[in-house]
C-alpha positions in Angstrom: 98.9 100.6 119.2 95.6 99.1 118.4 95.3 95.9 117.0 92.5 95.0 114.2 91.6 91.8 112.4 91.0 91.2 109.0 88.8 89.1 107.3 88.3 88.3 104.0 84.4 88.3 103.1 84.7 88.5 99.3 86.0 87.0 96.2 89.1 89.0 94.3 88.1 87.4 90.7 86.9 90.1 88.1 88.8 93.0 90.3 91.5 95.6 89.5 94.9 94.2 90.0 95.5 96.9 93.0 93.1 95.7 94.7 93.8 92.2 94.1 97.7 93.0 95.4 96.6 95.1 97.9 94.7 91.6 99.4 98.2 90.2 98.8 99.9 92.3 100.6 97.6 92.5 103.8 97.8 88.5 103.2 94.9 87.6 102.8 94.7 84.2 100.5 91.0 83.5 100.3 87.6 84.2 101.4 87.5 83.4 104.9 91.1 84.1 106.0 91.7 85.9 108.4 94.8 88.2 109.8 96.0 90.4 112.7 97.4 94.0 112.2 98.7 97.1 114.0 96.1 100.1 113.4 99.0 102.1 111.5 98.1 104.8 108.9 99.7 102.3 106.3 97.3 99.4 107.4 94.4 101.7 107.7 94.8 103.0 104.2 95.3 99.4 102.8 92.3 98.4 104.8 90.1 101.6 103.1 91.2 100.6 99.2 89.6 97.3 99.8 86.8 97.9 102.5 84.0 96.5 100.0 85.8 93.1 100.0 86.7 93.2 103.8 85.2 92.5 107.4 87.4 94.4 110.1 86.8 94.1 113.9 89.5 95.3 116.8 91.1 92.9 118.4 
């Protein structure tokens, strides 16, 4: 499986708590933070809720 890093590139103050738990869950803590991930449909669909606040780039 493909591999793809997320960054965070925005702030999750003044968002809907999903979105805000959805960060939390892909663990991202902060603008700037970055993490690795398998491509899985899960991820994928975590990583589309939250694409405006997100930089994503395969690894």
């Amino acid at each position: 499986m493909a591999k793809i890093k997320v960054t965070q590139v925005k702030s999750s103050i003044k968002r809907m708590q999903s979105q805000k738990r959805t960060l939390e869950a892909l663990g991202l803590r902060g603008i700037g933070k970055a993490v690795t991930h398998e491509a899985t449909p899960n991820i994928l669909g975590m990583i589309r809720k939250v694409e405006h606040l997100v930089k994503t780039t395969e690894v």
